[in-house]
C-alpha positions as CSV (number, residue, x, y, z in Angstrom):
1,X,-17.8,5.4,-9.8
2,X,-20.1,6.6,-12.5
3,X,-19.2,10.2,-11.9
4,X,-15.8,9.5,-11.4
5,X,-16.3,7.5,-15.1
6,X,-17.5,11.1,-16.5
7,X,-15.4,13.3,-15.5
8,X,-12.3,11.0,-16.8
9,X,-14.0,11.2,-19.8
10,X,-14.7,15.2,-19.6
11,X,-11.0,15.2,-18.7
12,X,-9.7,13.0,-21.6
13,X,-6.5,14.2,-23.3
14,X,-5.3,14.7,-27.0
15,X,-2.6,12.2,-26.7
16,X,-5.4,10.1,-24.9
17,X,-8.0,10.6,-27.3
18,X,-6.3,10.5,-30.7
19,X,-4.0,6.9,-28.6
20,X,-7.8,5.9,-28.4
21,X,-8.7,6.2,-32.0
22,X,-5.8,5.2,-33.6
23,X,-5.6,2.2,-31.4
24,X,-8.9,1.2,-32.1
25,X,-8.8,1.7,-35.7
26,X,-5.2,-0.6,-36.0
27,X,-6.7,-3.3,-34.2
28,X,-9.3,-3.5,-36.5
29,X,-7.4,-3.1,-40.0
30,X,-4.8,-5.6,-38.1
31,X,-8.1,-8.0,-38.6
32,X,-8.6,-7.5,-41.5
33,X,-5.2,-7.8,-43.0
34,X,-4.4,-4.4,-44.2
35,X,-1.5,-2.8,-44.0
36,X,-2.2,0.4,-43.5
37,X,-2.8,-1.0,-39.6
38,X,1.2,-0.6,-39.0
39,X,1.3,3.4,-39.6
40,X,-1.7,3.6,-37.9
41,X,-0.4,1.5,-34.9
42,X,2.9,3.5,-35.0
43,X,0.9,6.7,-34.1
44,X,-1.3,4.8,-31.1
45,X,2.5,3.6,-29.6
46,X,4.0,6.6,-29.6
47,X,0.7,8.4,-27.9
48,X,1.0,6.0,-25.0
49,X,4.6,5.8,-24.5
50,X,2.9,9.6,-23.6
51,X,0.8,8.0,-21.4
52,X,2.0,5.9,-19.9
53,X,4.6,8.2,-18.6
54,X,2.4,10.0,-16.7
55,X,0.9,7.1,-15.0
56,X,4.4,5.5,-14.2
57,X,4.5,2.5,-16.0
58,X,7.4,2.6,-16.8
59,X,7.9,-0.7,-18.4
60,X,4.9,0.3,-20.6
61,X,7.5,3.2,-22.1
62,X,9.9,1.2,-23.7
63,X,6.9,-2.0,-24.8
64,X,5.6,1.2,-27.1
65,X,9.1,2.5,-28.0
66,X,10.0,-1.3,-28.7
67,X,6.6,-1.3,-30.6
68,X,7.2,1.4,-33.1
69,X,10.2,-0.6,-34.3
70,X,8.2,-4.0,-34.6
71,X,5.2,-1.7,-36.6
72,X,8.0,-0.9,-39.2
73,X,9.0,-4.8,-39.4
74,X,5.2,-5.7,-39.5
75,X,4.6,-3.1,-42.0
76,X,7.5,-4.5,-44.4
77,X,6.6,-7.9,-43.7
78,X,3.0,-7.1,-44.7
79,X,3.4,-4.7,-47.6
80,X,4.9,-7.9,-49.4
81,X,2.1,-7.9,-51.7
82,X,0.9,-6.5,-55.8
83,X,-2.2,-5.1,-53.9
84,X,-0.1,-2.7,-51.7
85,X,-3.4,-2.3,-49.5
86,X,-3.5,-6.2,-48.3
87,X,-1.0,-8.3,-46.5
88,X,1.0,-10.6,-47.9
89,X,1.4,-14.4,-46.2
90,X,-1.1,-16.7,-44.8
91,X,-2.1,-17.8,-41.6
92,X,-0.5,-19.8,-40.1
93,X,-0.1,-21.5,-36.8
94,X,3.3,-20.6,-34.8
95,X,6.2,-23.6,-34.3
96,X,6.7,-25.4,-30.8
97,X,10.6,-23.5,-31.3
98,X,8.6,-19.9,-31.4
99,X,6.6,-20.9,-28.1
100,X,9.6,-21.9,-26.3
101,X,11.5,-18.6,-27.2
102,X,8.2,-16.9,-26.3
103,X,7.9,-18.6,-23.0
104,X,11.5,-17.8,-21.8
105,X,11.8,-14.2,-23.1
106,X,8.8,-13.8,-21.2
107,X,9.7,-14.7,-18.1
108,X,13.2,-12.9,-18.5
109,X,11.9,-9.5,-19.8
110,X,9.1,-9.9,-16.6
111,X,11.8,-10.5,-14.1
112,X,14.3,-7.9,-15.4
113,X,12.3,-5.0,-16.2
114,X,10.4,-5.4,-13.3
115,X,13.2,-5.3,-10.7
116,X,15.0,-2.5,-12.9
117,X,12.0,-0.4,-13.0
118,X,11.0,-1.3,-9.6
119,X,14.0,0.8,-8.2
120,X,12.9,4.0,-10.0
121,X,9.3,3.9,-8.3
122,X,6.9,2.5,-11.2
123,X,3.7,1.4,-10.4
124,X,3.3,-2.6,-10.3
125,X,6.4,-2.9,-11.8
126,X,6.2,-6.4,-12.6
127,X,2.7,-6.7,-13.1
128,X,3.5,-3.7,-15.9
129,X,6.7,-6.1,-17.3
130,X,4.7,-8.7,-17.5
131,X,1.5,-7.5,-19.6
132,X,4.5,-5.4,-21.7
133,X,6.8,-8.9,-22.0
134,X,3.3,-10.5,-23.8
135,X,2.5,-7.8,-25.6
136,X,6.0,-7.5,-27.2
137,X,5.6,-11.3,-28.0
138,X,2.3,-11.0,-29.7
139,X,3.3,-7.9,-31.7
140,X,6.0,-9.8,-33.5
141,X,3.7,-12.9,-33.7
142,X,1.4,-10.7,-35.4
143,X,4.1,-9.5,-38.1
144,X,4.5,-13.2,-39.0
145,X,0.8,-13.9,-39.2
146,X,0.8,-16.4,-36.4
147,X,-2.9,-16.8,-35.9
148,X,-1.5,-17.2,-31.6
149,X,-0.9,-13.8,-31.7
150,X,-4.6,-13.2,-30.5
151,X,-4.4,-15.4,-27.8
152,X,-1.4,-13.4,-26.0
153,X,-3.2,-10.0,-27.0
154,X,-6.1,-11.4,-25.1
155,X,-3.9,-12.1,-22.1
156,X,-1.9,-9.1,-22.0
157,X,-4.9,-6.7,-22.7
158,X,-6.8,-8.2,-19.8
159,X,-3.9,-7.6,-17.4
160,X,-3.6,-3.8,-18.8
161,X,-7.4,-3.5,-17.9
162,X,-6.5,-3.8,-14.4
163,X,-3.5,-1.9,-14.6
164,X,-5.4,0.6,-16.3
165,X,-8.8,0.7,-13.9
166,X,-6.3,0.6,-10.5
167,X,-5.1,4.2,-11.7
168,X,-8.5,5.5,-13.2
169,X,-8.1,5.8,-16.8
170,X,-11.3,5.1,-17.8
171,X,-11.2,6.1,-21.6
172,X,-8.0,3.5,-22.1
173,X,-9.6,0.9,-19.6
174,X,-12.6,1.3,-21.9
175,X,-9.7,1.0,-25.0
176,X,-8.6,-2.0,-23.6
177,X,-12.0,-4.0,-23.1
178,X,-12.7,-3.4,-26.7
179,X,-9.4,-4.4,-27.9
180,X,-10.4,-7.9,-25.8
181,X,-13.5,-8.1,-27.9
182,X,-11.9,-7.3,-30.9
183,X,-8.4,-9.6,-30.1
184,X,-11.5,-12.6,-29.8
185,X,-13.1,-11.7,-33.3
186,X,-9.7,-11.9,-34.9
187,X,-8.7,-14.7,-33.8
188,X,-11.8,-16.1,-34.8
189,X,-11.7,-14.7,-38.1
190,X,-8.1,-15.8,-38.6
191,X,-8.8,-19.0,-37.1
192,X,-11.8,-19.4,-40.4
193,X,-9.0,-18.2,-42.4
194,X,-6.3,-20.7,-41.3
195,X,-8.8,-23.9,-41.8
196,X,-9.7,-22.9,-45.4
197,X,-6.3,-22.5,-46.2
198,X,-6.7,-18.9,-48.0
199,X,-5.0,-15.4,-47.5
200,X,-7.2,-13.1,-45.7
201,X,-9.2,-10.6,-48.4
């Protein structure tokens, strides 16, 4: 596993590498409240609707496709502010209503665009719908500053590890662990924010 682990890396891409970075980097500006995550995660969806074209998930297409739209709406939602480099809108925690919605769109999308995509040979298809389906949800929670937004991160990163690791992408199953670490730190940091009752600096 270890060589195979270096040669993946040996064999990384550009549209790998610079998805990589640019993910890396949105994550942690998302954190912190800046908006210049949303241009930045713009150029991280676009290099893995790439990707994950050539690994067949197919489902994972359209998530980052979808994605680019909700970076726009984040990125007017957050450039709300007189400091143009900081977010505007607290923390907040996200209404029983939002869960609900959450909760069935879920469990729609996952049932939908996994059968759909399952007819046109993508890999775990609903496995794929699924970690997309949560991943859509937490993007838009995250344009509304709902501090829950880490908590489905978390979930869907986790299952994208495995989807990741079954196929051998090391570099983006390495991606996704960190985004995991860094998905706890902000909602940990957020979660600071929301019990002092300030806008993050």
């Amino acid at each position: 596993m270890f060589e195979t682990i270096i040669e993946q890396v040996a064999a990384i891409t550009v549209t790998e590498f610079v998805g990589v970075i640019s993910g890396l980097l949105a994550v942690w500006l998302s954190i912190k409240n800046r908006v210049l995550a949303w241009p930045i995660f713009i150029i991280c969806y676009v290099s893995y609707a790439l990707l994950s074209w050539e690994a067949r998930l197919l489902p994972s297409i359209g998530m980052n496709a979808i994605f680019v739209g909700l970076s726009g709406y984040g990125w007017i939602q957050w450039s709300k502010s007189e400091d143009s480099k900081e977010a505007a809108g607290k923390i907040v925690k996200a209404p029983k209503t939002a869960w609900m919605k959450i909760v069935l769109v879920c469990l729609l999308s996952t049932a939908a665009f996994g059968s759909l995509f399952g007819h046109y040979g993508a890999y775990l298809p609903y496995i794929d719908a699924f970690a997309a389906s949560v991943a859509l949800s937490a993007q838009w929670m995250l344009g509304r500053h709902y501090i829950e937004t880490w908590v489905l991160w978390i979930i869907s990163d986790l299952v994208y590890i495995g989807l990741w690791s079954a196929q051998a992408y090391w570099p983006t199953v390495g991606l996704f662990v960190v985004f995991v670490i860094l998905a706890i730190k902000g909602l940990k940091d957020w979660k600071q924010q929301l019990e002092k009752g300030k806008e993050v600096n």
